[in-house]
N, C-alpha and C positions, 0 to 999 in steps of 0.2 A: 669590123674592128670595134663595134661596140661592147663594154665591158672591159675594154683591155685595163688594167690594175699595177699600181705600183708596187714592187715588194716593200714593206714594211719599215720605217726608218726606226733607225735608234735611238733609245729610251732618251730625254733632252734634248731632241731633236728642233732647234730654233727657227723650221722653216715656219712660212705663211699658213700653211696647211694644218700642221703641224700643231701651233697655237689655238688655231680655230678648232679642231677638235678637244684641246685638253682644256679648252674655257679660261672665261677671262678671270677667274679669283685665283686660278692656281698658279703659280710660281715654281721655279724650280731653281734655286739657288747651287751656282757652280758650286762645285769641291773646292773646297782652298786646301792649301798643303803649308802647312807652316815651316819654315825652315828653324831646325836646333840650332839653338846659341847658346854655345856652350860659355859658359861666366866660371873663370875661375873665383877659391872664394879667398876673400882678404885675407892677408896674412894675418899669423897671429901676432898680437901685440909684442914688444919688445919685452925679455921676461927683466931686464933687470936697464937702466939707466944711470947718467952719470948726474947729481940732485941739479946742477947747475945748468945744465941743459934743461931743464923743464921749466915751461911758463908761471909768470905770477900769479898765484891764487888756485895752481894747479893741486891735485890731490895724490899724494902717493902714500906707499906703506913702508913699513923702516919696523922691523923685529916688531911683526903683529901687531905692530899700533899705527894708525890714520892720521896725517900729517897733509899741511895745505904749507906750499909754497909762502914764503913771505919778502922781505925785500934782503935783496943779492948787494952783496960792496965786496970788494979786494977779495975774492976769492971764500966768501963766508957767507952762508943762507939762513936768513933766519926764518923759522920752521915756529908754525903753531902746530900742538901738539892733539888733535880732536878728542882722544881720548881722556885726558887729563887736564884740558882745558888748561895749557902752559904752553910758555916759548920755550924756545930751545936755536941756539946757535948750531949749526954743523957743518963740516966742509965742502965745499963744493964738489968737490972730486969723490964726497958720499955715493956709495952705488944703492939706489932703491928703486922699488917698482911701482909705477906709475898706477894710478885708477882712474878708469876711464868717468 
């Protein structure tokens, strides 16, 4: 019964034997399998808002021109105006679009 021989094990094979033949430097690093996650993406911004709902010092746009939130009373926002470097009172219930 001498000689009798194992068949061959497969490739990663983590027995004792195993090891001792493939040497001590080498490694064999399982497979990972990553699982998809799928991320939906952010909505898009609101296209248009009501001026009184937005925070103070916030930035939006009002007929192509750049406006920053200023201080809110009785239903009236007062609005600095970035482009023209002026106040400006408007109503709250103004509809404009916010910049992020």
């Amino acid at each position: 019964m001498a000689g009798k021989t194992r068949a061959p094990h497969k490739e990663g094979c983590m027995c004792v034997v195993c090891k001792s033949k493939r040497g001590v430097g080498e490694v064999i690093a399982p497979l990972l399998v990553e699982p998809e996650i799928a991320i939906a993406p952010p909505p898009p911004p609101p296209t248009e808002v009501r001026l009184d709902s937005l925070l103070s010092a916030a930035k939006f746009e009002l007929e192509g021109q750049k406006h920053r939130v200023g201080v809110k009373f009785e239903g009236m926002v007062v609005c600095y105006n970035l482009a023209i470097n002026d106040s400006a009172t408007l109503g709250g219930s103004t509809m404009v679009k916010p910049i992020k």
